[in-house]
N, CA, C and O atoms as a DFTB+ gen file, in Angstrom:
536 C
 N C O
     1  1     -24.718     -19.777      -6.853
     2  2     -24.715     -18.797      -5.778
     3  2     -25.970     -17.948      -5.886
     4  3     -26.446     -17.612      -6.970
     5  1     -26.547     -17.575      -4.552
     6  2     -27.618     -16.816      -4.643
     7  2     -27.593     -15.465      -4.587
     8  3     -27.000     -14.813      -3.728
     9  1     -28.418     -14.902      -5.758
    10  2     -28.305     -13.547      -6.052
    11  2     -27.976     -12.835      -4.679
    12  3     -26.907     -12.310      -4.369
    13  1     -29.321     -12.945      -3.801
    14  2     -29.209     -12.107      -2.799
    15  2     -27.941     -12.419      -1.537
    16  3     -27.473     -11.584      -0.762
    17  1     -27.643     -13.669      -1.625
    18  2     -26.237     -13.241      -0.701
    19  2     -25.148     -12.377      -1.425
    20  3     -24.202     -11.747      -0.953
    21  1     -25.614     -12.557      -2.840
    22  2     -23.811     -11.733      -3.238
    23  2     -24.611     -10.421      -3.106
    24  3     -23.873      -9.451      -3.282
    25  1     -25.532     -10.184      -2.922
    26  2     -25.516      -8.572      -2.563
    27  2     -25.609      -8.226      -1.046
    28  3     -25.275      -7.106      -0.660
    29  1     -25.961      -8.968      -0.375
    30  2     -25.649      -9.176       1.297
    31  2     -23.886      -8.696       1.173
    32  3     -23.404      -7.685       1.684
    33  1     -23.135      -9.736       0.348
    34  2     -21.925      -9.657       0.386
    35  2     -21.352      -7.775       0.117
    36  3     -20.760      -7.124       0.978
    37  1     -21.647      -7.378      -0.945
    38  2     -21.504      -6.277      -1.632
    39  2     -22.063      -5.120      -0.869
    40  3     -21.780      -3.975      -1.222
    41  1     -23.049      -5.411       0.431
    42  2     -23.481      -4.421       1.067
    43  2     -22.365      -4.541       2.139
    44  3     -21.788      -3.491       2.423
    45  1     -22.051      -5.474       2.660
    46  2     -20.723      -5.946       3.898
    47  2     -19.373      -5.422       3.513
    48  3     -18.596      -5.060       4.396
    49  1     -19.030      -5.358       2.165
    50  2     -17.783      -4.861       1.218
    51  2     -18.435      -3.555       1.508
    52  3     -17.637      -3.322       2.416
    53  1     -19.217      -2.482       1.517
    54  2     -19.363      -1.239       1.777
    55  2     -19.487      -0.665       3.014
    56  3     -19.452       0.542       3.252
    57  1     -19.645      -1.641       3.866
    58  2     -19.410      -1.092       5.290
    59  2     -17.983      -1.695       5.792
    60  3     -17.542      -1.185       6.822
    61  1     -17.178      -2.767       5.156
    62  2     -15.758      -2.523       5.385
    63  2     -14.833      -1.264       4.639
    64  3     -13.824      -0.719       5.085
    65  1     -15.524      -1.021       3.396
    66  2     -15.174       0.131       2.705
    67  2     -15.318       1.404       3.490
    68  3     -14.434       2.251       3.364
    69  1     -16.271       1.615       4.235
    70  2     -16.518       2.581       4.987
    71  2     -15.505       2.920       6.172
    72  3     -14.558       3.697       6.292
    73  1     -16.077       2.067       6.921
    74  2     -14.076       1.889       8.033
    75  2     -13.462       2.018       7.186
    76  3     -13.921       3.151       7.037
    77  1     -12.716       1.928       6.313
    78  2     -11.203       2.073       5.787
    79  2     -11.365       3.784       5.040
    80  3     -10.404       4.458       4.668
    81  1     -12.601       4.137       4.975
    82  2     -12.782       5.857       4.718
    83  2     -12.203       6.568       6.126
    84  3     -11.321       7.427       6.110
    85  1     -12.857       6.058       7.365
    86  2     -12.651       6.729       8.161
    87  2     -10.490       6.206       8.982
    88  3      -9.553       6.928       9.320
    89  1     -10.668       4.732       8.944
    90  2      -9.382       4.621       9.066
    91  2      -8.475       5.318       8.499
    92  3      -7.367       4.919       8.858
    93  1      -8.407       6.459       7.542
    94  2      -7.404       6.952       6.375
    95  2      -7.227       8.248       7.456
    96  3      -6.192       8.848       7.746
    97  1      -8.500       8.446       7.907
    98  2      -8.642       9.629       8.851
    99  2      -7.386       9.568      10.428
   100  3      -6.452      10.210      10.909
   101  1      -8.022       8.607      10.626
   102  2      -6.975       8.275      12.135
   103  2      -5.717       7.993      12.021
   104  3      -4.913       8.280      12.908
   105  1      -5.301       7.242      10.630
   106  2      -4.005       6.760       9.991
   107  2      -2.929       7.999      10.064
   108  3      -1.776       7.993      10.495
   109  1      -3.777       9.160       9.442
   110  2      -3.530      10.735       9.347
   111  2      -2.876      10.930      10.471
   112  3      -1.831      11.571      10.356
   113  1      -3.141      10.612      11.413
   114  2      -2.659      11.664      12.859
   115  2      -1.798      10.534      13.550
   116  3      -0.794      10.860      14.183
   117  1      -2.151       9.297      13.446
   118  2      -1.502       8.169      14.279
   119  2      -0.060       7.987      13.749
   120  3       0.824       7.457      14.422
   121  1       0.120       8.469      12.478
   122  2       1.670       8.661      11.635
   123  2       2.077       9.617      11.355
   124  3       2.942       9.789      10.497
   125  1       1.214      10.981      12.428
   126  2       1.640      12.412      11.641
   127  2       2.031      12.448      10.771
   128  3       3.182      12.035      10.627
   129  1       1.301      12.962       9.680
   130  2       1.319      12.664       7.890
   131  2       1.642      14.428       8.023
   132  3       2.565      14.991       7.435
   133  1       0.850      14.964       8.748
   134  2       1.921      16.839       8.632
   135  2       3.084      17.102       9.097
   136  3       3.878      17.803       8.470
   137  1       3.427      16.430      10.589
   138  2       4.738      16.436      10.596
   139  2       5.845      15.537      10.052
   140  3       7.061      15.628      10.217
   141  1       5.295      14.853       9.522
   142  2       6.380      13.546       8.769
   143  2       6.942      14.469       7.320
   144  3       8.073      14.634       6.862
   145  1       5.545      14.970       6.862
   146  2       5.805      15.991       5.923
   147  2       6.285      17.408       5.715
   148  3       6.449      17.911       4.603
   149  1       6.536      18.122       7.075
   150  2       7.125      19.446       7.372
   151  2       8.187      19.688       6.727
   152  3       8.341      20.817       6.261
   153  1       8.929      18.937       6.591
   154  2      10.584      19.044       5.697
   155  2      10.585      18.776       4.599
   156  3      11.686      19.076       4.138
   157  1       9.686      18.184       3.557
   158  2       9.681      17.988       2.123
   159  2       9.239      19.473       1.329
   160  3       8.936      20.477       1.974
   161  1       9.254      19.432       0.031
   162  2       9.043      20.580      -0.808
   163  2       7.421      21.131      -0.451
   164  3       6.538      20.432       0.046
   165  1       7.331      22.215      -0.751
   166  2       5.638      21.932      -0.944
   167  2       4.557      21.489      -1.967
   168  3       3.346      21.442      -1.751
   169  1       5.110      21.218      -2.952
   170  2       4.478      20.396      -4.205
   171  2       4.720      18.968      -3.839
   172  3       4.205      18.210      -4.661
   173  1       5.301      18.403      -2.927
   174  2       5.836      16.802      -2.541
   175  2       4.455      16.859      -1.513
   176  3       3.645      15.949      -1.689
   177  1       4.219      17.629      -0.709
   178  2       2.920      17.793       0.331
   179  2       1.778      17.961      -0.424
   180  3       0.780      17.281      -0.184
   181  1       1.804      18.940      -1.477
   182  2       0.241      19.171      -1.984
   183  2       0.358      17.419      -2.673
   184  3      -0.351      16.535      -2.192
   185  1       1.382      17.119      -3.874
   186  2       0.775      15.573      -4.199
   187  2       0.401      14.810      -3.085
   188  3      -0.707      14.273      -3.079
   189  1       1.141      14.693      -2.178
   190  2       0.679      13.567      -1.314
   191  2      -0.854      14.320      -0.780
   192  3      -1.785      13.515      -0.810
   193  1      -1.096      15.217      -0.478
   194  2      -2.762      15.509      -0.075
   195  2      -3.378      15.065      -1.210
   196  3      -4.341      14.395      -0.837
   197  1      -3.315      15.094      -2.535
   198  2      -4.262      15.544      -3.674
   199  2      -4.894      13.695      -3.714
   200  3      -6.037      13.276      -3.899
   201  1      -3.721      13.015      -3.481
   202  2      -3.292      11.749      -4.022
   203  2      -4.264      10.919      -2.700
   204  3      -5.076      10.033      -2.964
   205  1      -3.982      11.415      -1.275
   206  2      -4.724      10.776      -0.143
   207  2      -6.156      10.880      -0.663
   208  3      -6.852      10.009      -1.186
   209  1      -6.465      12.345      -0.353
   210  2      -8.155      13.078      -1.205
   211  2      -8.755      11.881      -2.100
   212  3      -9.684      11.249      -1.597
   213  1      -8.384      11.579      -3.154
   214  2      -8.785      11.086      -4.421
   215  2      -8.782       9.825      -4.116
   216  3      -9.908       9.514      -4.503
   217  1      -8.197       8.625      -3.588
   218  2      -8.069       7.846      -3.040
   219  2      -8.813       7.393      -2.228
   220  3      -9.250       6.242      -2.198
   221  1      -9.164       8.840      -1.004
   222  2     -10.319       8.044      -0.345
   223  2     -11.677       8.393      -0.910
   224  3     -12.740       7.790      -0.763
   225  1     -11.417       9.488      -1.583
   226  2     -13.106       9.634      -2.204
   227  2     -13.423       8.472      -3.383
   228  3     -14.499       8.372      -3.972
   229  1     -12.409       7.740      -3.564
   230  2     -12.640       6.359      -4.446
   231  2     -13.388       5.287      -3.583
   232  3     -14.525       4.885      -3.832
   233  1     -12.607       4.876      -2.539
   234  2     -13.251       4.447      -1.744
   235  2     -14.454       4.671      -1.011
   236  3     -14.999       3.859      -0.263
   237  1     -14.775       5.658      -1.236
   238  2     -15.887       5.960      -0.803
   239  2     -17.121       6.129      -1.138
   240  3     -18.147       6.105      -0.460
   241  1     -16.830       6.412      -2.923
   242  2     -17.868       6.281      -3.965
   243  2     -18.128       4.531      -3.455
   244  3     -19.019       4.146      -2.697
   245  1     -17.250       3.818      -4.011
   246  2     -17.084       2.143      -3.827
   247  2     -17.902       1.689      -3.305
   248  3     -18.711       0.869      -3.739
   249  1     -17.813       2.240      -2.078
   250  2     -18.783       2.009      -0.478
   251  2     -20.438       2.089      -0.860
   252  3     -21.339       1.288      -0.611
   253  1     -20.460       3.548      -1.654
   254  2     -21.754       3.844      -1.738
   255  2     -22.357       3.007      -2.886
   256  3     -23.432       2.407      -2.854
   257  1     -21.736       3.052      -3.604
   258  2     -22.213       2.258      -4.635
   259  2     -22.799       0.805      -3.838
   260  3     -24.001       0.547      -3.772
   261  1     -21.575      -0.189      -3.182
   262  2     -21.718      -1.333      -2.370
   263  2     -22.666      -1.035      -1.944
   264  3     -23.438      -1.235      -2.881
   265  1     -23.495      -0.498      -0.772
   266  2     -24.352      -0.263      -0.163
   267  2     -25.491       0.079      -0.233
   268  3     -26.144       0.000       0.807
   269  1     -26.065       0.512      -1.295
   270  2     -26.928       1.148      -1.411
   271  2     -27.519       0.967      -2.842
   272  3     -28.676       1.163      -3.213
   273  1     -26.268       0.477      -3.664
   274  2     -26.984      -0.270      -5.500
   275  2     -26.155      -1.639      -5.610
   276  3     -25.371      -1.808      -6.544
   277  1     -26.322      -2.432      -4.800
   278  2     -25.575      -3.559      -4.693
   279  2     -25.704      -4.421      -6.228
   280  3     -24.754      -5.005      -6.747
   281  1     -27.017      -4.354      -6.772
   282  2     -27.595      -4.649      -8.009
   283  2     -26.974      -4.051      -9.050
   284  3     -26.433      -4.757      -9.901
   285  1     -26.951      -2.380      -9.165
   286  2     -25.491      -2.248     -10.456
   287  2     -24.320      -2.966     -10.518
   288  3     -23.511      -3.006     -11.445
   289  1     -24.290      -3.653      -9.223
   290  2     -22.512      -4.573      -9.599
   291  2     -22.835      -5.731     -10.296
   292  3     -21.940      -5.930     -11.117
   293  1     -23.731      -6.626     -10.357
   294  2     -24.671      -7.328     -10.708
   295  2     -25.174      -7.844     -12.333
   296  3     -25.581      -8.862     -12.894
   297  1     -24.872      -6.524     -12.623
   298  2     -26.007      -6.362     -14.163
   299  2     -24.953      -5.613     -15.084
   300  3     -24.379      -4.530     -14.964
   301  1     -24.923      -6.550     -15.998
   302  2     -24.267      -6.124     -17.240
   303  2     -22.782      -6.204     -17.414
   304  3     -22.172      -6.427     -16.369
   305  1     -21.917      -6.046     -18.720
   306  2     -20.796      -6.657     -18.714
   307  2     -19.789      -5.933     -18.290
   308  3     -18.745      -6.518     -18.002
   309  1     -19.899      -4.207     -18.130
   310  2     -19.037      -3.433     -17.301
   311  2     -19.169      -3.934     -15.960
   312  3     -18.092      -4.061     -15.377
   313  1     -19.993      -4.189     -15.441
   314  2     -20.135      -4.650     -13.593
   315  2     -19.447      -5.554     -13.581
   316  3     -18.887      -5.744     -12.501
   317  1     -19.110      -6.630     -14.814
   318  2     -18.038      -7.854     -14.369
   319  2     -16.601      -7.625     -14.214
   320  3     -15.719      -8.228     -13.603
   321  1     -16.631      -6.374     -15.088
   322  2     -15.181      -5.934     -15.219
   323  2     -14.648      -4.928     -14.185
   324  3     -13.444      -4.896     -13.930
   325  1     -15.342      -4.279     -13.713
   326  2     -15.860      -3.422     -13.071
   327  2     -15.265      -4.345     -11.155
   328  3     -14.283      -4.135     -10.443
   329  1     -16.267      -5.160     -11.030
   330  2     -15.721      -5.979      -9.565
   331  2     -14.638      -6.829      -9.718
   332  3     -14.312      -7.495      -8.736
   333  1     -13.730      -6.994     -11.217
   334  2     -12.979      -7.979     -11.152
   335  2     -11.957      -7.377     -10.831
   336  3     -11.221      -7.670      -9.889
   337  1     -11.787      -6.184     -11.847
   338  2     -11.038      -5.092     -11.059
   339  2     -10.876      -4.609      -9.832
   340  3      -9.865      -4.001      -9.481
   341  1     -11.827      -4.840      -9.126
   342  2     -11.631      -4.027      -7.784
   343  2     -11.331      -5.424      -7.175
   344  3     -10.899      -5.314      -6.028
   345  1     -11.425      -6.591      -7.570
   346  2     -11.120      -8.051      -6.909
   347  2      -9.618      -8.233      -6.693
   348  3      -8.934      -8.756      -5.813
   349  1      -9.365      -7.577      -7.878
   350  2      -7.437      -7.699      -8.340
   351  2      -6.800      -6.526      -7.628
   352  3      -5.714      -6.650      -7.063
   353  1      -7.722      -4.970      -7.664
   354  2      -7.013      -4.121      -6.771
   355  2      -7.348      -4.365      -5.344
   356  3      -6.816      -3.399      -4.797
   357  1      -7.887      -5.044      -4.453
   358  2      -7.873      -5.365      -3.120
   359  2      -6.556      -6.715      -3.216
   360  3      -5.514      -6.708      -2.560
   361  1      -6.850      -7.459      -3.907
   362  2      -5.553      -8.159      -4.075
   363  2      -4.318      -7.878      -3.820
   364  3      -3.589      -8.302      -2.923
   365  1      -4.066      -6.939      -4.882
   366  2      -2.642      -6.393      -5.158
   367  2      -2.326      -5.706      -4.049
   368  3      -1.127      -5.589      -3.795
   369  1      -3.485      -5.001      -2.993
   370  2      -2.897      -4.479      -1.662
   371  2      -2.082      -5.551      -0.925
   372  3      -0.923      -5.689      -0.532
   373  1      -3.386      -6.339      -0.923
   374  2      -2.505      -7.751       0.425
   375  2      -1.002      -8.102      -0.414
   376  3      -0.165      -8.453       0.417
   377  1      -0.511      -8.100      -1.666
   378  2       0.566      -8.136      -2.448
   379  2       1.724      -6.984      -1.524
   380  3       2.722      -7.296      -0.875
   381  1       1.122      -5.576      -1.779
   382  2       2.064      -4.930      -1.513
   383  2       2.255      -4.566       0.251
   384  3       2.927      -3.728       0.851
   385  1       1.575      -5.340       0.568
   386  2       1.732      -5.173       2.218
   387  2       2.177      -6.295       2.918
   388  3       1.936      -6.524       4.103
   389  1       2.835      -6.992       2.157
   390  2       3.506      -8.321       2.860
   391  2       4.871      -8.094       1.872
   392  3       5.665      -8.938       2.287
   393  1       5.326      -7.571       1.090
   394  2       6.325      -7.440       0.071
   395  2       7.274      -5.900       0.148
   396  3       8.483      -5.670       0.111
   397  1       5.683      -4.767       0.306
   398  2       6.872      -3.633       0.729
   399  2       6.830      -3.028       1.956
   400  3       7.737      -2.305       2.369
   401  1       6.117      -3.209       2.390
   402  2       5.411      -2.743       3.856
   403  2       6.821      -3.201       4.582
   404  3       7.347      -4.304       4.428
   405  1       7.460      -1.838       5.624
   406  2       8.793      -2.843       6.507
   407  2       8.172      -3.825       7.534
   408  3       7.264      -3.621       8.340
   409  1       8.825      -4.832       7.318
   410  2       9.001      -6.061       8.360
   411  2       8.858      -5.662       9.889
   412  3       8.036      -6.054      10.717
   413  1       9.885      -4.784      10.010
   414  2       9.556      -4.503      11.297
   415  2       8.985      -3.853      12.057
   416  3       9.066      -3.845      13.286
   417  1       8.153      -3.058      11.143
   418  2       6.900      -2.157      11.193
   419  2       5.341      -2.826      11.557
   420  3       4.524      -2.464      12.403
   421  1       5.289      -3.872      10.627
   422  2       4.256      -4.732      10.574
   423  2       4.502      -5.748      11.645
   424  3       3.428      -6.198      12.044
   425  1       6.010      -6.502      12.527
   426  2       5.612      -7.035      13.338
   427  2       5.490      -6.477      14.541
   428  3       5.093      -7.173      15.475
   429  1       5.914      -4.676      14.795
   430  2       5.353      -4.061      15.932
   431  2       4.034      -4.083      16.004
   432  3       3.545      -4.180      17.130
   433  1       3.032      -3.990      14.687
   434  2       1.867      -3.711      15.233
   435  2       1.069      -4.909      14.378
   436  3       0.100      -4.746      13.636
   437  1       1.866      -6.359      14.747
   438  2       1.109      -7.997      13.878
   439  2       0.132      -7.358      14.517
   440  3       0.855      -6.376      14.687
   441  1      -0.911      -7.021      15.047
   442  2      -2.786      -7.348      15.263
   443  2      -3.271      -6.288      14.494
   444  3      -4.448      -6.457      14.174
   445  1      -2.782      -5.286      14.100
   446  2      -3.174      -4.418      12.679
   447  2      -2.505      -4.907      11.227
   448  3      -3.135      -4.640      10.203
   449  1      -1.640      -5.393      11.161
   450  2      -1.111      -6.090       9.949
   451  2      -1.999      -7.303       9.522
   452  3      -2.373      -7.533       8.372
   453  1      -2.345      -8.229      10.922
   454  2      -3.166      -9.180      10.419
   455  2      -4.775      -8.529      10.192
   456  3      -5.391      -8.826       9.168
   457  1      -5.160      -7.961      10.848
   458  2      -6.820      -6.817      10.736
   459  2      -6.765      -7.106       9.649
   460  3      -7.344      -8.060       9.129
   461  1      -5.592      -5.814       8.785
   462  2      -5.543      -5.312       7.305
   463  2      -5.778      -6.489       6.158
   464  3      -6.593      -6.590       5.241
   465  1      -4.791      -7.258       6.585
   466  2      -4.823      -8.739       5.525
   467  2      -5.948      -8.810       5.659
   468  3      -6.530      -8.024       4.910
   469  1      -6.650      -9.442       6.328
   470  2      -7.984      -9.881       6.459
   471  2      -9.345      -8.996       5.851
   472  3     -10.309      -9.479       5.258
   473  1      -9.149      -7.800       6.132
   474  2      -9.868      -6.416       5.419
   475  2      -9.534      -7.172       3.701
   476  3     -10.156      -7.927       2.954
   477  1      -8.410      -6.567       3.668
   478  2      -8.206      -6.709       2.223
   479  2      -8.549      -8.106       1.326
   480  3      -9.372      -8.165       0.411
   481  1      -7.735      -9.171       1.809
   482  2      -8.438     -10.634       1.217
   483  2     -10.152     -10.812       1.474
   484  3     -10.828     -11.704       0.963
   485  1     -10.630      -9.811       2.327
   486  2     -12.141     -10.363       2.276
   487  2     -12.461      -9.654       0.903
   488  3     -12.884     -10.218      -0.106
   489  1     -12.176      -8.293       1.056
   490  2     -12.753      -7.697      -0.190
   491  2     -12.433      -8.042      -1.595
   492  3     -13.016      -7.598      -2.584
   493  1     -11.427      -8.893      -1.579
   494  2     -11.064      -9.035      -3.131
   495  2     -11.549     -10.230      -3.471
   496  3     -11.430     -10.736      -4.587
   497  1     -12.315     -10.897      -2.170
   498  2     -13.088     -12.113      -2.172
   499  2     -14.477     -11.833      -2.573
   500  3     -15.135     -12.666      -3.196
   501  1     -14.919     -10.731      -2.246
   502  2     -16.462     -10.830      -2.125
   503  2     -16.768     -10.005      -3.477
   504  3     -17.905     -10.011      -3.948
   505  1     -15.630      -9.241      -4.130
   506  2     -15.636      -8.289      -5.299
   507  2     -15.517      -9.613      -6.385
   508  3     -16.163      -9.647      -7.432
   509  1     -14.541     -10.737      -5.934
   510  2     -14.195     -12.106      -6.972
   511  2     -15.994     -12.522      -6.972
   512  3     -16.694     -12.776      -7.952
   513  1     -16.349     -12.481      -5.651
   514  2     -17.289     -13.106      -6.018
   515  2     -18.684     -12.669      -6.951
   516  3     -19.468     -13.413      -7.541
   517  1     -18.675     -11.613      -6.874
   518  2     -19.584     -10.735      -7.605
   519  2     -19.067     -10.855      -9.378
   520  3     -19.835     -10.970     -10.333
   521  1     -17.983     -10.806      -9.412
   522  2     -17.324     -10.964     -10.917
   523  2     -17.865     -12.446     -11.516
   524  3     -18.105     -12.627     -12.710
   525  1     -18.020     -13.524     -10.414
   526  2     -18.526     -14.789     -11.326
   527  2     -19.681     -15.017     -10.728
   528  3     -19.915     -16.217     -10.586
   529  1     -20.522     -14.260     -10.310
   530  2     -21.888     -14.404     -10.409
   531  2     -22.702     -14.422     -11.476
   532  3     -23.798     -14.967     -11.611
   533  1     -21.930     -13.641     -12.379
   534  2     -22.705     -13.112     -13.352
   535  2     -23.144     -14.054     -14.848
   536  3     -23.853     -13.541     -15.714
């Protein structure tokens, strides 16, 4: 495999990373995440903010990193471990979104259920692929 497509790849993994920064945003309001949450404790609301926060600023480091040092994923034996990990955690999403995700949730809105799959199996594809480049 050629160096420079897997970083073509790793720059493409940061601009799908990117949509899914801002998707977390629209997700927010399209499921009223404040009013869904109005009736729980307020330590049940601050975790769930602290927990969204951190989450997407993961993703978002991810992104930048992808985008912009496509070559640190690249070089050296933390970077293997490093994208294999993130190969297995894009994985384990498409895992938990066909397993806990409700059924009948996901077939009201199959053309975002299938999007997501597809989001997710690319990235744990192109993160796999960066892990055996090396």
């Amino acid at each position: 495999m050629n160096r420079e497509l897997v970083e073509i790849g790793l720059r493409i993994a940061g601009l799908i990373l990117t949509g899914l920064v801002l998707a977390n945003f629209i997700a927010a309001k399209r499921w009223d995440y404040a009013g869904s949450l109005g009736g729980t404790k307020l330590i049940v609301r601050q975790i769930f903010h602290v927990h969204c926060a951190y989450i997407v600023a993961i993703i978002a480091a991810l992104a930048l990193i992808s985008l912009g040092w496509p070559s640190l994923l690249l070089e050296g034996g933390f970077s293997k471990v490093f994208c294999a990990f993130f190969s297995l955690f894009w994985l384990s999403r498409v895992i938990v979104q066909l397993t806990y995700y409700d059924r009948e949730l996901r077939r009201n809105d199959r053309c975002w259920d299938i999007f997501f799959l597809g989001v997710f199996l690319t990235l744990s594809f192109i993160y796999a692929l960066a892990t055996y480049y090396q």
